[in-house]
SELOVEX-766130 format. One record per residue (C-alpha): residue in three letters; x, y, z. Coordinates in nm, 3 decimals. Layout:
atom code:ALA	xx:X	yy:Y	zz:Z
...
//
This chain:
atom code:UNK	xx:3.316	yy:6.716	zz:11.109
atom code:UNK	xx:3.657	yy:6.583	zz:11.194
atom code:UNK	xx:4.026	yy:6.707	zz:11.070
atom code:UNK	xx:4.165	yy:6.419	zz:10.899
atom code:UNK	xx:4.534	yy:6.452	zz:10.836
atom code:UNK	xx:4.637	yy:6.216	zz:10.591
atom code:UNK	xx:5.055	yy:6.205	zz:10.505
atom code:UNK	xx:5.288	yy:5.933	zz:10.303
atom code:UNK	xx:5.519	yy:5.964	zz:10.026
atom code:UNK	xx:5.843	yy:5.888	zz:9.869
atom code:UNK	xx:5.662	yy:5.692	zz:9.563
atom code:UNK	xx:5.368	yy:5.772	zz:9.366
atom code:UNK	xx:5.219	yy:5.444	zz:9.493
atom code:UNK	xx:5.221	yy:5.593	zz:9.887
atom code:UNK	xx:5.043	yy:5.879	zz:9.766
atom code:UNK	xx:4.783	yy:5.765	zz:9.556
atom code:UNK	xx:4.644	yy:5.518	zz:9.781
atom code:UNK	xx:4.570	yy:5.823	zz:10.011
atom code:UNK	xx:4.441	yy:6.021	zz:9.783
atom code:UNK	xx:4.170	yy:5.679	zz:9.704
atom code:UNK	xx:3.981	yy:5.784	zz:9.990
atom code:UNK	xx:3.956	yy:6.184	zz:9.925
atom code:UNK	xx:3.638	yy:6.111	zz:9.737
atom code:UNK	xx:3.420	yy:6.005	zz:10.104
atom code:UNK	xx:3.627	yy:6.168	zz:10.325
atom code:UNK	xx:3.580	yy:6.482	zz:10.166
atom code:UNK	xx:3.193	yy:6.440	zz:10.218
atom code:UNK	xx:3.246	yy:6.448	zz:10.597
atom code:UNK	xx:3.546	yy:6.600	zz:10.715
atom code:UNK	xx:3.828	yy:6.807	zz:10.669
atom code:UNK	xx:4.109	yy:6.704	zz:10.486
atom code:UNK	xx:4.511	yy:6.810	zz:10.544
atom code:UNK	xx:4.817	yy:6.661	zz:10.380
atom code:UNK	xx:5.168	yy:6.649	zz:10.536
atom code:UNK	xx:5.476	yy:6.513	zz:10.342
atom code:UNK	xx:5.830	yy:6.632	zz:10.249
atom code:UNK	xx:5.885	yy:6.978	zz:10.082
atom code:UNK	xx:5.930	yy:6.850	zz:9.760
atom code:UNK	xx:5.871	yy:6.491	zz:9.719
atom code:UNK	xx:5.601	yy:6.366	zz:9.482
atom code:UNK	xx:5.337	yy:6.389	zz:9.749
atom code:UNK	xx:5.327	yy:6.742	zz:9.698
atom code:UNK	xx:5.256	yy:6.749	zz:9.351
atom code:UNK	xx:5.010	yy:6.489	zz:9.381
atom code:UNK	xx:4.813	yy:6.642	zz:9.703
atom code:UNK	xx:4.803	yy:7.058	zz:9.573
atom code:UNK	xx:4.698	yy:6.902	zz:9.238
atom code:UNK	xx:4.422	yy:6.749	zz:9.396
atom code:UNK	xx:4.334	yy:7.083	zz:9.609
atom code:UNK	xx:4.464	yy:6.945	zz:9.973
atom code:UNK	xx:4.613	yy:7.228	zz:10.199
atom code:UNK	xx:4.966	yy:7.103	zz:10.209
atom code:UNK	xx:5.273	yy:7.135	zz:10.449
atom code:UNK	xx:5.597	yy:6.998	zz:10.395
atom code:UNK	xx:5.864	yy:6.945	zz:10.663
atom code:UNK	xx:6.219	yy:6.802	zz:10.675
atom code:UNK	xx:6.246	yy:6.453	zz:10.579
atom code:UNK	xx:6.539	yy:6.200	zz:10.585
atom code:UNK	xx:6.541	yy:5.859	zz:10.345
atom code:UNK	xx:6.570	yy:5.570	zz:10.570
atom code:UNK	xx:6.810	yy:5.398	zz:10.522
atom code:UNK	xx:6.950	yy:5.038	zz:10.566
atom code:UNK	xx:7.349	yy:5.055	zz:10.446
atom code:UNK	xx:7.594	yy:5.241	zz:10.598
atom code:UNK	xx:7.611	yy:5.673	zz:10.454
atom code:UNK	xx:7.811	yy:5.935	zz:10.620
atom code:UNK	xx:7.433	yy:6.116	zz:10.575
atom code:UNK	xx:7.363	yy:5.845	zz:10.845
atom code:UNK	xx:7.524	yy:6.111	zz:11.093
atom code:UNK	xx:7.328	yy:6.423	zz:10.999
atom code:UNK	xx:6.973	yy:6.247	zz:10.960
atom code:UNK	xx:6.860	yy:6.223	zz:11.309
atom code:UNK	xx:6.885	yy:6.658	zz:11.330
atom code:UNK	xx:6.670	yy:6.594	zz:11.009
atom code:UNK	xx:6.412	yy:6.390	zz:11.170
atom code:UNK	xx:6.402	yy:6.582	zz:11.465
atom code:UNK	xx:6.367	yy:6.889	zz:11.283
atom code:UNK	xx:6.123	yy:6.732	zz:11.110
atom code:UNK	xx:5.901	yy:6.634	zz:11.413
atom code:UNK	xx:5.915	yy:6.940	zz:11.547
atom code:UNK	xx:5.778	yy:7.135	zz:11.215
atom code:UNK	xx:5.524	yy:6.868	zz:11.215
atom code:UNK	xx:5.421	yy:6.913	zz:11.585
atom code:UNK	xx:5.345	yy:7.295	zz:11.548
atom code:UNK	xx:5.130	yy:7.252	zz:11.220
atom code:UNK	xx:4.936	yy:6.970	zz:11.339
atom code:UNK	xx:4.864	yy:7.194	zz:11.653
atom code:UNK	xx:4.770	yy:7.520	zz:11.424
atom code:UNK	xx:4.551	yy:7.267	zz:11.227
atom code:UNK	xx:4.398	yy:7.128	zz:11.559
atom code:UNK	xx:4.399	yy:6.763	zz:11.377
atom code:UNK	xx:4.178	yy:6.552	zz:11.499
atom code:UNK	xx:4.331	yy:6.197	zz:11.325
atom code:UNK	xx:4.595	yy:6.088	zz:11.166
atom code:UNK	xx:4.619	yy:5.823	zz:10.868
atom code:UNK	xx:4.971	yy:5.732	zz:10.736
atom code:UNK	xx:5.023	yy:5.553	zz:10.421
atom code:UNK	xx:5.393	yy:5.493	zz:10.502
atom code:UNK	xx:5.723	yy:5.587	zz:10.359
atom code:UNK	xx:6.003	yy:5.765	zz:10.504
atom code:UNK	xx:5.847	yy:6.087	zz:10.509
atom code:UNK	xx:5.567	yy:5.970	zz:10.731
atom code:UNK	xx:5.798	yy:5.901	zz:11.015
atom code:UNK	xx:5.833	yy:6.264	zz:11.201
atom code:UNK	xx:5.440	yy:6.333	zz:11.120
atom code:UNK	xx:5.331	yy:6.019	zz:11.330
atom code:UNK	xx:5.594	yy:6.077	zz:11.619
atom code:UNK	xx:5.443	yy:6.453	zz:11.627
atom code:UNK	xx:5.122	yy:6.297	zz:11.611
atom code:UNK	xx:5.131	yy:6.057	zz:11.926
atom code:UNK	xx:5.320	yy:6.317	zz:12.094
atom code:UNK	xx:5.021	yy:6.532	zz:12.136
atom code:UNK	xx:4.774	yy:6.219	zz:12.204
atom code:UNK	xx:4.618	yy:6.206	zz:11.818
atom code:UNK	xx:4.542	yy:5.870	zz:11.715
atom code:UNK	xx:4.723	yy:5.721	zz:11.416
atom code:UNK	xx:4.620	yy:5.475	zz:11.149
atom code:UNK	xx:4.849	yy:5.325	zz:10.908
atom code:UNK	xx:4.821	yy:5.110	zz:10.618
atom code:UNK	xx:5.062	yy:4.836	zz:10.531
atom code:UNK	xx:5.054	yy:4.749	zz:10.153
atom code:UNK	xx:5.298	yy:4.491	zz:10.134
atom code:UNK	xx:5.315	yy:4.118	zz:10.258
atom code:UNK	xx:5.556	yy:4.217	zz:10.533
atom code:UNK	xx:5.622	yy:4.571	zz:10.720
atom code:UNK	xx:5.857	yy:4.820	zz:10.563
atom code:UNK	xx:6.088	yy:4.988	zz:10.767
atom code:UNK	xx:5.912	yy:5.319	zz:10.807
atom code:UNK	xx:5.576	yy:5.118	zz:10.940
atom code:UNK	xx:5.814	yy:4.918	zz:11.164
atom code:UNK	xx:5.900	yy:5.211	zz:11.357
atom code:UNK	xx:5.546	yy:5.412	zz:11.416
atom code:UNK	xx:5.358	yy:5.084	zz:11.437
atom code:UNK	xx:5.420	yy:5.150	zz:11.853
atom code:UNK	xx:5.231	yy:5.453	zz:11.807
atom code:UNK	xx:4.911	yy:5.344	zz:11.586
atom code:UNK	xx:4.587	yy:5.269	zz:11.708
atom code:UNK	xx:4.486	yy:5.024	zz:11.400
atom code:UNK	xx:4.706	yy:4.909	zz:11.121
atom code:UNK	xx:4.523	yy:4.855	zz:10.788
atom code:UNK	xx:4.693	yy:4.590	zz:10.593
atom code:UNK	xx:4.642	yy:4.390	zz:10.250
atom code:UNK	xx:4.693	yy:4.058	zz:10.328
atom code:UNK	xx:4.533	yy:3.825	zz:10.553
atom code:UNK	xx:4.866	yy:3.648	zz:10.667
atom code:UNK	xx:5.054	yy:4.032	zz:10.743
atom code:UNK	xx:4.760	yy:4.027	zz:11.065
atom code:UNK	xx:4.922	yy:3.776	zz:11.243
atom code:UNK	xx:5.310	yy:3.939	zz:11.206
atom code:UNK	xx:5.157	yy:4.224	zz:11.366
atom code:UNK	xx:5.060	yy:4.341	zz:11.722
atom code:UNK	xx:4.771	yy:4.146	zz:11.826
atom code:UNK	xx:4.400	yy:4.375	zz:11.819
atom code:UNK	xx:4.565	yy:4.617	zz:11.631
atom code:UNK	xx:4.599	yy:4.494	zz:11.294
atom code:UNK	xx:4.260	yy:4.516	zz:11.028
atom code:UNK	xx:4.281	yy:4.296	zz:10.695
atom code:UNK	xx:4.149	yy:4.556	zz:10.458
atom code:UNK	xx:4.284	yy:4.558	zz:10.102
atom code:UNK	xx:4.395	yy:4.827	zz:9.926
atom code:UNK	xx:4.244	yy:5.133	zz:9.860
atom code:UNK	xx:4.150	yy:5.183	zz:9.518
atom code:UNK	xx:4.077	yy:5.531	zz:9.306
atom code:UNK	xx:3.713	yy:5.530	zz:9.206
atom code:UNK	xx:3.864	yy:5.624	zz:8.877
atom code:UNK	xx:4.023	yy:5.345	zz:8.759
atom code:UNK	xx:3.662	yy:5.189	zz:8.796
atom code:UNK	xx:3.549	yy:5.373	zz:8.575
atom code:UNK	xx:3.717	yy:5.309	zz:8.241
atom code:UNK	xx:3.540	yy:5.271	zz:7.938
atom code:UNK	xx:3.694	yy:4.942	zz:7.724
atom code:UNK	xx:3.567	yy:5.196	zz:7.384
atom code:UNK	xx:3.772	yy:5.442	zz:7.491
atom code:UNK	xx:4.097	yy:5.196	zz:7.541
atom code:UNK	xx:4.092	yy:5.052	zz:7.217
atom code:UNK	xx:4.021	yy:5.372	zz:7.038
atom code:UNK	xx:4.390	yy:5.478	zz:7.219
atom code:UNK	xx:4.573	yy:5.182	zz:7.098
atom code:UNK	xx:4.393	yy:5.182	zz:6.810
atom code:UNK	xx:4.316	yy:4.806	zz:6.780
atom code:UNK	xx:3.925	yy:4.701	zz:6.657
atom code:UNK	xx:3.864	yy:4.463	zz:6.967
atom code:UNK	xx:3.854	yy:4.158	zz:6.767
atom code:UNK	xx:4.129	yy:3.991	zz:6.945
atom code:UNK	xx:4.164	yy:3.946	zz:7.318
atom code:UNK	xx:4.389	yy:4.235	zz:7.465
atom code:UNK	xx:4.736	yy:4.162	zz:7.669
atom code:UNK	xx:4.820	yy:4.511	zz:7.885
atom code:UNK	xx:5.157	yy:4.440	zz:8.041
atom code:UNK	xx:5.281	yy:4.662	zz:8.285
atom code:UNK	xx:5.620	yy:4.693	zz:8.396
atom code:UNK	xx:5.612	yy:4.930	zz:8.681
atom code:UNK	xx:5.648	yy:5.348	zz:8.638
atom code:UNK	xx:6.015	yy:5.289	zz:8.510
atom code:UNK	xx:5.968	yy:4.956	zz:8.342
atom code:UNK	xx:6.147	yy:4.658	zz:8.391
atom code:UNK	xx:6.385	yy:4.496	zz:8.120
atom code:UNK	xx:6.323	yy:4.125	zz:8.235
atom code:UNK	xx:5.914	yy:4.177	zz:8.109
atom code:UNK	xx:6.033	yy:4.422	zz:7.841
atom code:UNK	xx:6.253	yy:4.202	zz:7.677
atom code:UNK	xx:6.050	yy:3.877	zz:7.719
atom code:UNK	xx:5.731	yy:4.002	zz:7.573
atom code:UNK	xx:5.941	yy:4.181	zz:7.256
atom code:UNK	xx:6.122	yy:3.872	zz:7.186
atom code:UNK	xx:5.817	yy:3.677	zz:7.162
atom code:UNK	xx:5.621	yy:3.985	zz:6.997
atom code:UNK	xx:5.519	yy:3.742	zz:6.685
atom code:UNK	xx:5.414	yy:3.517	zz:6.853
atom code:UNK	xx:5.193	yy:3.700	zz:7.079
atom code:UNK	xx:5.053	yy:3.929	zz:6.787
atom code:UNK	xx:4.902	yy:3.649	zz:6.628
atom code:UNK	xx:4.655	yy:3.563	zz:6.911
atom code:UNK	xx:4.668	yy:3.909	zz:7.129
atom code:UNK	xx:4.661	yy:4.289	zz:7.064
atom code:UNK	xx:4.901	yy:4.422	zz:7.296
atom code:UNK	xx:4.932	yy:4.706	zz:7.546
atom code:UNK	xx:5.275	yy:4.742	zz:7.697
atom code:UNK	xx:5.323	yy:4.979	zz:7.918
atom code:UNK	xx:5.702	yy:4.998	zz:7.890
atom code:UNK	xx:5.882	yy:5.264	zz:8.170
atom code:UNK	xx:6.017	yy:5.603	zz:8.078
atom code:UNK	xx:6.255	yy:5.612	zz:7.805
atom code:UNK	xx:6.224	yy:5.155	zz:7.763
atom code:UNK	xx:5.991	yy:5.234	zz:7.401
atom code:UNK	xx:6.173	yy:5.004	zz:7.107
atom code:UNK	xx:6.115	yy:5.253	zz:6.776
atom code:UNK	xx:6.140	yy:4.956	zz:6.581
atom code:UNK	xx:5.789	yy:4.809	zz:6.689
atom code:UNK	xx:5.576	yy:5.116	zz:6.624
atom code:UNK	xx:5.483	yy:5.011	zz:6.314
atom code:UNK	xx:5.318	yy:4.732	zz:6.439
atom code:UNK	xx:4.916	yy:4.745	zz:6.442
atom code:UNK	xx:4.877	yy:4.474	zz:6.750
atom code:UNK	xx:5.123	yy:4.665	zz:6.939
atom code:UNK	xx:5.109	yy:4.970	zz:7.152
atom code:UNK	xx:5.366	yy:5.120	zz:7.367
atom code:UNK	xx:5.359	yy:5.378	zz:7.647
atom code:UNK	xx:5.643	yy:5.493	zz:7.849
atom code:UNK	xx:5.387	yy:5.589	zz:8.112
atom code:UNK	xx:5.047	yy:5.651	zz:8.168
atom code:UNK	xx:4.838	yy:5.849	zz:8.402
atom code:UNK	xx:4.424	yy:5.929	zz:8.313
atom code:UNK	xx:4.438	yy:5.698	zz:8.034
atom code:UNK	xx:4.508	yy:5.359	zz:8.266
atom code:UNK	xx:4.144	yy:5.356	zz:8.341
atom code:UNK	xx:4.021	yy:5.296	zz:7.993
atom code:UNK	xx:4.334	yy:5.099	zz:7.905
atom code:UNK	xx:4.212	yy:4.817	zz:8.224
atom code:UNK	xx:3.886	yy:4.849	zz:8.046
atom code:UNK	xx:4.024	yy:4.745	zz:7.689
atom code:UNK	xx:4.244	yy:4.480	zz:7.890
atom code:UNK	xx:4.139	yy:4.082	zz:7.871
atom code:UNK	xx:4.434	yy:3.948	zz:8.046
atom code:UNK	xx:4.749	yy:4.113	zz:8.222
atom code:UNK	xx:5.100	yy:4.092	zz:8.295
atom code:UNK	xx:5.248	yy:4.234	zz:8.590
atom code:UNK	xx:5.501	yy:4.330	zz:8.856
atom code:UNK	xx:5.386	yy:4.217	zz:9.211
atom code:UNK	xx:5.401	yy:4.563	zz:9.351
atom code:UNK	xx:5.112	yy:4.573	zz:9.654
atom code:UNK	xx:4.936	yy:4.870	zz:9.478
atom code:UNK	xx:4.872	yy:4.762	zz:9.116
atom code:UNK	xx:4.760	yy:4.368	zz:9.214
atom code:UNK	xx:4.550	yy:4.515	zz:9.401
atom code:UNK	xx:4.380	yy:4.740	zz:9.113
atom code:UNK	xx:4.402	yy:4.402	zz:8.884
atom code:UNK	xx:4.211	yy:4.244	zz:9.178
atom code:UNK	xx:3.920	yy:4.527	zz:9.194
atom code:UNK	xx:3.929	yy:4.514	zz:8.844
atom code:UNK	xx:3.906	yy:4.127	zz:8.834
atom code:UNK	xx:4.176	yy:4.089	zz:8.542
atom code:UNK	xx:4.286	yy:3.731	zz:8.481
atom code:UNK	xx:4.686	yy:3.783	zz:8.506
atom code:UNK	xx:5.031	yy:3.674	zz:8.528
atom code:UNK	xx:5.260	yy:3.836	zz:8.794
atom code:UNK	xx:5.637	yy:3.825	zz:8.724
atom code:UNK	xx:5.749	yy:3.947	zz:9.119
atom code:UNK	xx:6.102	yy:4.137	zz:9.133
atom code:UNK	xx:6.375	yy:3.901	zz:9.263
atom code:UNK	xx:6.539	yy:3.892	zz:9.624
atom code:UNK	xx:6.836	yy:3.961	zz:9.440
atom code:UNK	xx:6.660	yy:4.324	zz:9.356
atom code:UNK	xx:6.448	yy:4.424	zz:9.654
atom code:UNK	xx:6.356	yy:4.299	zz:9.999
atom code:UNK	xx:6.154	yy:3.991	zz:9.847
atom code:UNK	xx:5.840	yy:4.120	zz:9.963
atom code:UNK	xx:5.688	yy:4.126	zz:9.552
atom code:UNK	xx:5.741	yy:3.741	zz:9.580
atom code:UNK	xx:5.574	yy:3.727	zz:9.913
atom code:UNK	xx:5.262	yy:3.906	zz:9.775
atom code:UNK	xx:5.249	yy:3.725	zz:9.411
atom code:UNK	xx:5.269	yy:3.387	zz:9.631
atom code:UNK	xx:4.947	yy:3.543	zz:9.828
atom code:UNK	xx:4.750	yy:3.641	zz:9.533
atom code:UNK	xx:4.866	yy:3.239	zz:9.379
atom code:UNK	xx:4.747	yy:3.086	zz:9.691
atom code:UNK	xx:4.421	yy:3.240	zz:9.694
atom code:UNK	xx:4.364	yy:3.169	zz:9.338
atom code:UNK	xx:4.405	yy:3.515	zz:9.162
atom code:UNK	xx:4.687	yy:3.486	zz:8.980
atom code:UNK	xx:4.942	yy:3.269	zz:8.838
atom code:UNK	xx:5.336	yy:3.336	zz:8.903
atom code:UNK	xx:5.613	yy:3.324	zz:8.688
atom code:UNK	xx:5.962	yy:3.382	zz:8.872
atom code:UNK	xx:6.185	yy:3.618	zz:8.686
atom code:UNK	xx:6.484	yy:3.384	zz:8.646
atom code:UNK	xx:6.266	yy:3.111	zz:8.455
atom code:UNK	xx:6.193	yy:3.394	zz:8.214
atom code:UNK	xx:6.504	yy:3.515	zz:8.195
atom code:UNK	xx:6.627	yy:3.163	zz:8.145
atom code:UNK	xx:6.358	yy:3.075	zz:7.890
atom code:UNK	xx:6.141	yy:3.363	zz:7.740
atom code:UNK	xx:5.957	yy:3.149	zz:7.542
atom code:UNK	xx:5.802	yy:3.024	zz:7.847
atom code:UNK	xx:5.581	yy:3.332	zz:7.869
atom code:UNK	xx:5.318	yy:3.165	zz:7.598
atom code:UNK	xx:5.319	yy:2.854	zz:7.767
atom code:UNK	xx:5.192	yy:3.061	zz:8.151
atom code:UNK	xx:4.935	yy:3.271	zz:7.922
atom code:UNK	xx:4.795	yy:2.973	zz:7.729
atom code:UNK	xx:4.744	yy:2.806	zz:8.116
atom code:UNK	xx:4.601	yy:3.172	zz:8.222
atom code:UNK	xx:4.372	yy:3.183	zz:7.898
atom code:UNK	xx:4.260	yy:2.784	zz:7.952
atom code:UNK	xx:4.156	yy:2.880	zz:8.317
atom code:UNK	xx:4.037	yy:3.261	zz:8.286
atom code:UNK	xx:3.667	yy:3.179	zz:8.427
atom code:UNK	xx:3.862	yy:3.008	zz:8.729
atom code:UNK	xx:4.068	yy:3.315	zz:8.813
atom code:UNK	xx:3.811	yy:3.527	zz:8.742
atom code:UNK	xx:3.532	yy:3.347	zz:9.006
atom code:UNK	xx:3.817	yy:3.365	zz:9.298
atom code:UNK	xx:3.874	yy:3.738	zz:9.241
atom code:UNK	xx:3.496	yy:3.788	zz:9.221
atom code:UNK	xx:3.442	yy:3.642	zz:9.593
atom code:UNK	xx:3.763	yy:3.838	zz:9.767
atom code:UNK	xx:3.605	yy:4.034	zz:10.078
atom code:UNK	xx:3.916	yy:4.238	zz:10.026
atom code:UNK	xx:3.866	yy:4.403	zz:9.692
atom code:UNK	xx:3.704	yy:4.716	zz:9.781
atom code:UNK	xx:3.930	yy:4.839	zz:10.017
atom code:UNK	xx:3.871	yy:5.174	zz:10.017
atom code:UNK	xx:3.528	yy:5.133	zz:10.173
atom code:UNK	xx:3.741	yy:4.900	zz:10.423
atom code:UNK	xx:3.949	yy:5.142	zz:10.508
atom code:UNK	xx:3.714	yy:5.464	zz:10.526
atom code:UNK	xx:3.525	yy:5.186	zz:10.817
atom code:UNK	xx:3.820	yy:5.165	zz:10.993
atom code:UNK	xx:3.893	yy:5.560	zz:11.046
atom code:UNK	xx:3.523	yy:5.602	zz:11.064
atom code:UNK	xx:3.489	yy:5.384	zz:11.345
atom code:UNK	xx:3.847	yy:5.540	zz:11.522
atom code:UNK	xx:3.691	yy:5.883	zz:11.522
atom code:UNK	xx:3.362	yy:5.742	zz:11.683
atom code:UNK	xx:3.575	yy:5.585	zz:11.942
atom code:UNK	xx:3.726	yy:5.883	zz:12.031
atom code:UNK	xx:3.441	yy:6.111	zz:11.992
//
């Protein structure tokens, strides 16, 4: 039985991706989490009974703050706490799902000779991946074109790890919480954990239309609900949801998205016929457009840039009547993906680290 330190945060989505793989590592090994001392992670890993440790963390970042100056005592403080627990734990193997607060915990890690594995969700690296890839023994990434940007041998196409749970929904169960009889297909849009105003507005200025052919399920960010809609029986808003998104993918015959690595991934698994709307370049690194065009190319999904909706909203019922016209299409290419169980992918890959080293 091996000690398995797992460690990642910042976001929910770092987190949860770990926490995918609890369910067969558990059966085999011993499990630690590492993360900041009061980032999300921790929540997420004492609520699901991991022995936890948090140590100083830093946000990395790429603009100019006079915190800039201070950080690198953070880090190295950091490192340090890291190095002594990992010792008292006598961990065995590392696996990093990235995020700032991973950095320290992997330079701790290859300080004392552990190996490291990483996962990459997005198209590209992120910063925090960039600097401990050095230090990894595999890198466990989503898509097939990230293996060649990264060191040669090292990198593993694997997917993305997926919660059994979300599996598991029941579509009953779904429509019971929206209340809608399951005579018309179902829309679920999903806007990220805090929503996103380009998809809100779109899909609530086109609301009549939509309601005539669709129930909907929008899943609208924290405080982003429009009062004036409740009364509307093909129309359900959540600010957020948690154990209910299982049963609400279940009830779910076509989806809109963001292009965030983690949930096109779950609408892959879940082989949902969908539309991703990928945040600009003028709002993030462009790496959502770089893993929408991915998912396009391979056949899973169409994409509809944010500035033609923005420009046009109407134009939403025109991409869902081509995504309705071609469902069994979408749905065939998702079915044959080697890459949409990628938890069992993954768990292969640490599996067959520890053997190496054993």
């Amino acid at each position: 039985m091996a000690k398995i330190l797992l460690t990642g945060g910042g976001t929910a989505g770092h987190v949860t991706a770990n926490l995918a793989l609890l369910g067969e590592l558990r059966e085999k090994h011993t499990i630690y989490y590492m993360g900041s001392k009061d980032g999300i992670e921790k929540e997420l890993a004492e609520k699901a009974g991991l022995p936890y440790f948090g140590i100083s963390t830093v946000k990395l970042r790429r603009y100019f703050s006079l915190r800039n100056l201070t950080d690198p005592f953070r880090v190295i403080g950091g490192f340090f706490q890291a190095r002594k627990q990992i010792q008292d734990w006598n961990v065995d193997l590392v696996f990093s799902k990235g995020g700032f607060v991973a950095v320290p915990v992997i330079f701790a890690a290859a300080s004392l000779g552990i190996p490291i594995i990483c996962h990459e969700s997005d198209f590209t690296p992120g910063l925090a991946n960039k600097l401990t890839i050095p230090f990894t023994k595999k890198i466990c990434c989503n898509f097939q074109e990230t293996v060649s940007l990264l060191p040669k041998g090292k990198a593993v196409c694997t997917g993305a790890p997926i919660r059994e749970e979300l599996l598991q929904g029941k579509r009953e169960e779904g429509l019971k919480l929206c209340a809608f009889s399951g005579e018309k297909p179902v829309l679920m849009v999903i806007g990220g954990s805090l929503g996103s105003v380009a998809i809100n507005t779109a899909v609530r200025e086109n609301i009549e239309s939509l309601g005539q052919i669709y129930d909907i399920i929008h899943i609208c960010g924290k405080k982003n609900e429009d009062s004036s809609l409740s009364d509307l029986a093909y129309y359900k808003q959540f600010p957020y949801v948690n154990e209910e998104l299982a049963d609400l993918y279940q009830a779910a015959d076509f989806v809109i998205s963001r292009a965030g690595a983690n949930v096109i991934y779950e609408i892959l698994a879940l082989k949902k016929p969908n539309i991703l709307i990928p945040l600009p370049k003028k709002a993030s690194r462009g790496d959502q457009i770089l893993n929408a065009e991915s998912f396009s190319s391979q056949g899973f999904s169409v994409v509809l840039p944010q500035e033609e909706l923005e420009e046009k909203p109407e134009v939403l019922l025109e991409y869902l009547e081509k995504l309705r016209e071609n469902k069994e299409k979408y749905v065939n290419a998702m079915e044959e993906s080697k890459e949409r169980d990628g938890r069992k992918n993954v768990i292969a890959v640490i599996q067959s680290v520890l053997d190496e080293k054993s």
